[in-house]
C-alpha positions as CSV (number, residue, x, y, z in Angstrom):
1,X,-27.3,11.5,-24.1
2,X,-24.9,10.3,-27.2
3,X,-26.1,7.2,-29.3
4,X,-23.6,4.1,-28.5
5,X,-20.9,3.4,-31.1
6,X,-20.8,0.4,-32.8
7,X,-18.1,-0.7,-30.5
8,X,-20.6,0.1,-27.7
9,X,-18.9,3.2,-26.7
10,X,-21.0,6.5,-26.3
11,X,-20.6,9.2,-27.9
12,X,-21.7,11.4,-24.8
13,X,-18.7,9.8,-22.9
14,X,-15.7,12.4,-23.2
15,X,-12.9,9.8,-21.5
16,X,-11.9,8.0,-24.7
17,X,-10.9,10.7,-26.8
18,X,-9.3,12.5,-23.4
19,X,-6.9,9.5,-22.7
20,X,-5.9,9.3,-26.3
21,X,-4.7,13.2,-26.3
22,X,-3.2,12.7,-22.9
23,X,-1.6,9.7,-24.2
24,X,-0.4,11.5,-27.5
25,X,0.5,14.6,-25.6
26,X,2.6,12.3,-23.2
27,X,6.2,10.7,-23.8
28,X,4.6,7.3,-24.0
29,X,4.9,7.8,-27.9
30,X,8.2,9.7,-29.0
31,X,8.3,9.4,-32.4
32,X,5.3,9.4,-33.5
33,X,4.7,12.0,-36.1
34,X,2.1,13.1,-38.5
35,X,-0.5,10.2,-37.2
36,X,-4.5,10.0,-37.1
37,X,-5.8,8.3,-34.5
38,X,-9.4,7.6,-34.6
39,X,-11.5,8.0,-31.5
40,X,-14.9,7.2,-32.8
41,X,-15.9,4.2,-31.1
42,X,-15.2,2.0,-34.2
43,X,-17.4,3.6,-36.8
44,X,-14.1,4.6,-39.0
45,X,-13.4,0.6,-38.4
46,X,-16.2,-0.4,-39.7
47,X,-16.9,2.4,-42.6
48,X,-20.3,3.6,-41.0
49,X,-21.9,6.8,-41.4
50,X,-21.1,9.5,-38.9
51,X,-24.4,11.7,-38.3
């Protein structure tokens, strides 16, 4: 089991990062280019130390 984010998200839990590639993937966002989006449960946010 995955340790919780520090936005209490776990890290075991695939659904986050799978809605925000179906959501890139869809037409919800057409022009949006060259973006990062951060699925991390808020440790880039808050500049913690991925392990």
């Amino acid at each position: 089991m995955g340790t919780p984010g520090s936005l209490g998200w776990s890290t075991a839990d695939p659904e986050p990062v799978g809605r925000a590639v179906v959501s890139l993937l869809s037409d919800w966002w057409p022009a949006t280019t060259g973006e990062l989006i951060h699925v991390d449960g808020g440790y880039h946010a808050m500049g913690a130390p991925i392990r």
